[in-house]
C-alpha positions as CSV (number, residue, x, y, z in Angstrom):
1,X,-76.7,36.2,71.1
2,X,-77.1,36.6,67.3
3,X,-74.2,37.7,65.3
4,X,-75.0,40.4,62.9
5,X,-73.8,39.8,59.2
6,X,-73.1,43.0,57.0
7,X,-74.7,42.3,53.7
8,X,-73.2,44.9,51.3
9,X,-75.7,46.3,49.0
10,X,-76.3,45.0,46.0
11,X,-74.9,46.7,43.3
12,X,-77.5,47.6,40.2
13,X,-76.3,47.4,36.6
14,X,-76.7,50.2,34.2
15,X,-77.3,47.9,31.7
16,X,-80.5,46.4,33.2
17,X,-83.0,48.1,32.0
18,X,-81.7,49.3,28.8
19,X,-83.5,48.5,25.8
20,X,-81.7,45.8,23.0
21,X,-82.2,45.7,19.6
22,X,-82.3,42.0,17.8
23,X,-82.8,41.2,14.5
24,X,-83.4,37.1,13.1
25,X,-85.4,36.2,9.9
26,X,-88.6,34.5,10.9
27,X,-86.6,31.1,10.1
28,X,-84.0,31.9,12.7
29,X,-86.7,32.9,14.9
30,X,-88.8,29.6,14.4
31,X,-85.3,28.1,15.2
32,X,-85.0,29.9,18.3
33,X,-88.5,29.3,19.5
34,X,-88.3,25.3,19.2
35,X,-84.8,25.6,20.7
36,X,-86.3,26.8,23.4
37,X,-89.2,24.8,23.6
38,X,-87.0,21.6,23.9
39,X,-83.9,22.5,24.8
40,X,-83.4,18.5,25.8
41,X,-83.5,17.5,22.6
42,X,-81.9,20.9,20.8
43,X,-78.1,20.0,20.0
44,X,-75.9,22.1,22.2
45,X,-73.8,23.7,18.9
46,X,-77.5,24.9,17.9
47,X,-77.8,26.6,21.0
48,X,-74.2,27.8,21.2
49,X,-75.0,29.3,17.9
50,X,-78.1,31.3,19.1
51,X,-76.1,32.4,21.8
52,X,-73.7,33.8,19.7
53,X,-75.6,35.1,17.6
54,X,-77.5,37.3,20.2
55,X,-74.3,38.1,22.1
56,X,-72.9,39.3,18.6
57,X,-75.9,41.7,18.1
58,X,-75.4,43.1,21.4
59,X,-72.0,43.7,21.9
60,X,-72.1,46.9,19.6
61,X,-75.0,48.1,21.5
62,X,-73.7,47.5,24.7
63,X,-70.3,49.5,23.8
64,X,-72.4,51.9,22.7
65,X,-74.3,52.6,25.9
66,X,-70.9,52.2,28.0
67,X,-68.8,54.7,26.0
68,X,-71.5,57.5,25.9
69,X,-71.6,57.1,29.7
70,X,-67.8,57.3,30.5
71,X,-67.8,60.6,28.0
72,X,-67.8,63.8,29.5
73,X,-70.1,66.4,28.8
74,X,-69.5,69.4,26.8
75,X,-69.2,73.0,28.4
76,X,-73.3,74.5,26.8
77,X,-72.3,77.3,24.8
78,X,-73.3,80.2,26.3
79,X,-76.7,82.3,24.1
80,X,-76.2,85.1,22.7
């Protein structure tokens, strides 16, 4: 006899397919790109920099998106 598992759902986050906005000067960009093109031979406080740096353009954005969901909307005012 098989035992049957229950697999809870999986739970989807909000955030998933919301759009972020990123902005890095073409150097930075460069940067990133070889980073990621060797990250062997990238020094790991180079990539804990980009890291921070895209986490620290997101965070605002992602506050953003959170506190506009938990606030409640307002009663439509009625036409006249």
């Amino acid at each position: 006899m098989v035992d049957v598992v229950d697999v809870p759902a999986k739970e989807v986050d909000p955030l998933d397919d919301k759009i972020m906005t990123l902005q890095f000067s073409v150097k930075d960009i460069n940067g990133i790109i070889n980073a990621l093109n060797m990250p062997s031979q990238t020094p790991v406080v180079l990539l804990a920099n980009i890291i921070a740096a895209i986490q620290a353009q997101c965070a605002p954005q992602i506050n953003a998106i959170n506190e506009a969901a938990t606030e409640t909307p307002s009663e439509p005012t009625p036409a006249a």
